[in-house]
N, C-alpha and C positions, 0 to 999 in steps of 0.2 A: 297310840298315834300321837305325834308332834302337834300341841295345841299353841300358838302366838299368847302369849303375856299379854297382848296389846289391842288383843279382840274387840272385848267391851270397848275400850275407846273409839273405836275404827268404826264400831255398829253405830255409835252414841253421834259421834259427829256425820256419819254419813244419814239417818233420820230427821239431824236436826238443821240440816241444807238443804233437802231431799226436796223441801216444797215452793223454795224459791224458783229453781228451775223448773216448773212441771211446764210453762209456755217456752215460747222461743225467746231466747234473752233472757235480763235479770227480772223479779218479782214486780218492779215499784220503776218505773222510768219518767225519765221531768218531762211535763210537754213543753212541746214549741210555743212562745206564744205568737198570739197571732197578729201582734203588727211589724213581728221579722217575713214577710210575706214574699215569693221569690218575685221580683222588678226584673222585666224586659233588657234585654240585654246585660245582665248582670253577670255570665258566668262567661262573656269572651274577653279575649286578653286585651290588656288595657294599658297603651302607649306611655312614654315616662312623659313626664310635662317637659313641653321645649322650652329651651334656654333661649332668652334674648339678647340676639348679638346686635352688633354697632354696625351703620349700614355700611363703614369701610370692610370688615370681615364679610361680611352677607353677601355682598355684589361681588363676583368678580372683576378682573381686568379685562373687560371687551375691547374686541377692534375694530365694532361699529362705533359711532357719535349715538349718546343716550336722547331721550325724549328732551330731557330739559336742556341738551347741549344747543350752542346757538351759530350757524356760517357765519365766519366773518365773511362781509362784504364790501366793496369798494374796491376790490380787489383787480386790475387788470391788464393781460400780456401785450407790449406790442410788438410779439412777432407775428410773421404772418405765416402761417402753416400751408396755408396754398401755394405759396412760392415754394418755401421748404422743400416741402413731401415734391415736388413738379420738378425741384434740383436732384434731390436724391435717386427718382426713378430715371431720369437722364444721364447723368454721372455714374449710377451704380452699375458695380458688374454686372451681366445676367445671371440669373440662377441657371443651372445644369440639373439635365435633368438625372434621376440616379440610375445608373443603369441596373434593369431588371432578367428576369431570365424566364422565359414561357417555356414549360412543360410538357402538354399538354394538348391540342389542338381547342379545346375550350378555351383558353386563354385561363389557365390557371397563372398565375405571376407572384412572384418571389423574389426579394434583392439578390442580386449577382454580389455584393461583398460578402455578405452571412449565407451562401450558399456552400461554400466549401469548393467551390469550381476554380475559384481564383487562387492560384498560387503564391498567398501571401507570405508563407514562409518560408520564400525565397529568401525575401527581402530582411530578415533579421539578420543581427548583428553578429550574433554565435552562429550562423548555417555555416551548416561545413564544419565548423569546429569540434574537437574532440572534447567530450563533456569532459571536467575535471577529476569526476570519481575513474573515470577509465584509465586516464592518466597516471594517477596516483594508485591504481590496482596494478599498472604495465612499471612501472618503478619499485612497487614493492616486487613485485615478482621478478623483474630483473637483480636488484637487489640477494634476493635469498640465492637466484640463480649463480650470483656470482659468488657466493659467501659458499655454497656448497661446491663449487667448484677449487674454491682456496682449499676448504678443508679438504678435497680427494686432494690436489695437487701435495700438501703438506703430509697429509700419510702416506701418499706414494714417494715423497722423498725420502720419510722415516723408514720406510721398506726397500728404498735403494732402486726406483722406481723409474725409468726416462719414458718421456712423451716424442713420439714419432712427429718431426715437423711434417710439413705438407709436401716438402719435395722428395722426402723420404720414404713418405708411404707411397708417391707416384713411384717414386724408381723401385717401391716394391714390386706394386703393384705392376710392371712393366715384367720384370722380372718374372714373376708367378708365368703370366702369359706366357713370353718368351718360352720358361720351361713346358709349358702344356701343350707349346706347336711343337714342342718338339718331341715329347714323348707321344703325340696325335701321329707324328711324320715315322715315326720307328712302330707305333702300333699299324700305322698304313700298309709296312711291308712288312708285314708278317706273311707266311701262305695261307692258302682260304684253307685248307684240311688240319687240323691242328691234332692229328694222329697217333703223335707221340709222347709220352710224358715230359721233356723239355719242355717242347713250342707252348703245352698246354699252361705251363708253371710261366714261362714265360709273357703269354698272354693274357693272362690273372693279375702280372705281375706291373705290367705297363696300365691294365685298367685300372688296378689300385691307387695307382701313382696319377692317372688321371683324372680320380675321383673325389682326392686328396687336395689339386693343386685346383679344382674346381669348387669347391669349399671354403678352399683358401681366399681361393678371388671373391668370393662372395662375400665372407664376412668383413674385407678389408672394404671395399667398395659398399658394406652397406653401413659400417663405422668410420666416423670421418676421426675421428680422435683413440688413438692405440698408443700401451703404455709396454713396457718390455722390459725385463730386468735386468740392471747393468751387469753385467758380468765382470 
């Protein structure tokens, strides 16, 4: 069995402490003497010593008159304030009263301006005015509107493209009509019995044609701006 080299010394020093500790703490302790004795109030916390200042730092600036200030006297007005104040309440406007606003049949009352009932924002200087950001949002967008209309315009010329003026697309549009009474007035006289292979090809033929130029009318009337290619 593994025996430590260092036994003997480990026994040798642990016997020869062994009996300092046998109480609680070390063997030999210093007493207190006894004219460190604990004094009344000695263990609460203890203020730093105050500094002396000059009585200009010390005092502040008050806006009463001090004890040691003194009225000067001799002092005297000769107006007369009874005349005065008896001009003033003569001469002066009357006060108005403010007009108020009851509620309530208790007479509950509340100012009629801060009530929200009067119509003060008639009176400003912008009513009615178009705020500036809407403005400046109806400009930009007119802007792009017009900037993307260049650009169709400019590739529909690259493509050999023409734009229908306004009197144009009327006398189309006049036109289409025109054709659709008429092929309405030749499908009107057809006979009611459509018995035979003709009449039937035939009136297939006139619905086509009226279903076609009704179409036509719609899309033109429901686009104000048509482009067509030059031929």
């Amino acid at each position: 069995r593994y025996i430590s080299t260092f036994r003997p010394l480990v026994k040798r020093e642990a016997a020869k402490n062994k009996a300092q500790w046998k109480t609680m703490g070390p063997a030999k302790v210093g007493m207190p003497s006894p004219k460190n004795f604990l004094h009344k109030h000695s263990k609460e916390p203890k203020c730093p010593p105050r500094k002396k200042e000059q009585d200009s730092e010390k005092l502040p600036a008050l806006s009463v008159p001090r004890r040691t200030d003194h009225p000067v006297m001799g002092i005297q007005s000769k107006k007369n304030f009874i005349k005065t104040n008896a001009v003033a309440a003569i001469t002066g406007a009357p006060k108005k009263p403010q007009p108020i606003s009851v509620d309530r049949r208790q007479g509950d009352k509340y100012l009629l301006e801060t009530s929200g009932l009067v119509p003060k924002y008639i009176k400003k200087k912008n009513y009615g005015v178009t705020p500036k950001y809407v403005t400046k949002r109806n400009e930009e967008v007119k802007r792009a509107q017009e900037k993307y209309e260049a650009s169709i315009l400019e590739n529909l010329k690259k493509r050999a493209m023409k734009r229908l003026s306004d009197e144009e697309r009327m006398n189309l549009l006049q036109g289409l009509k025109k054709n659709w009474d008429e092929v309405y007035r030749q499908f009107q006289r057809l006979p009611v019995q459509t018995d035979t292979l003709p009449r039937k090809r035939n009136k297939e033929k006139l619905e086509t044609q009226m279903k076609q130029l009704e179409h036509d009318i719609e899309v033109i009337e429901k686009h104000k701006v048509i482009y067509i290619a030059d031929e």
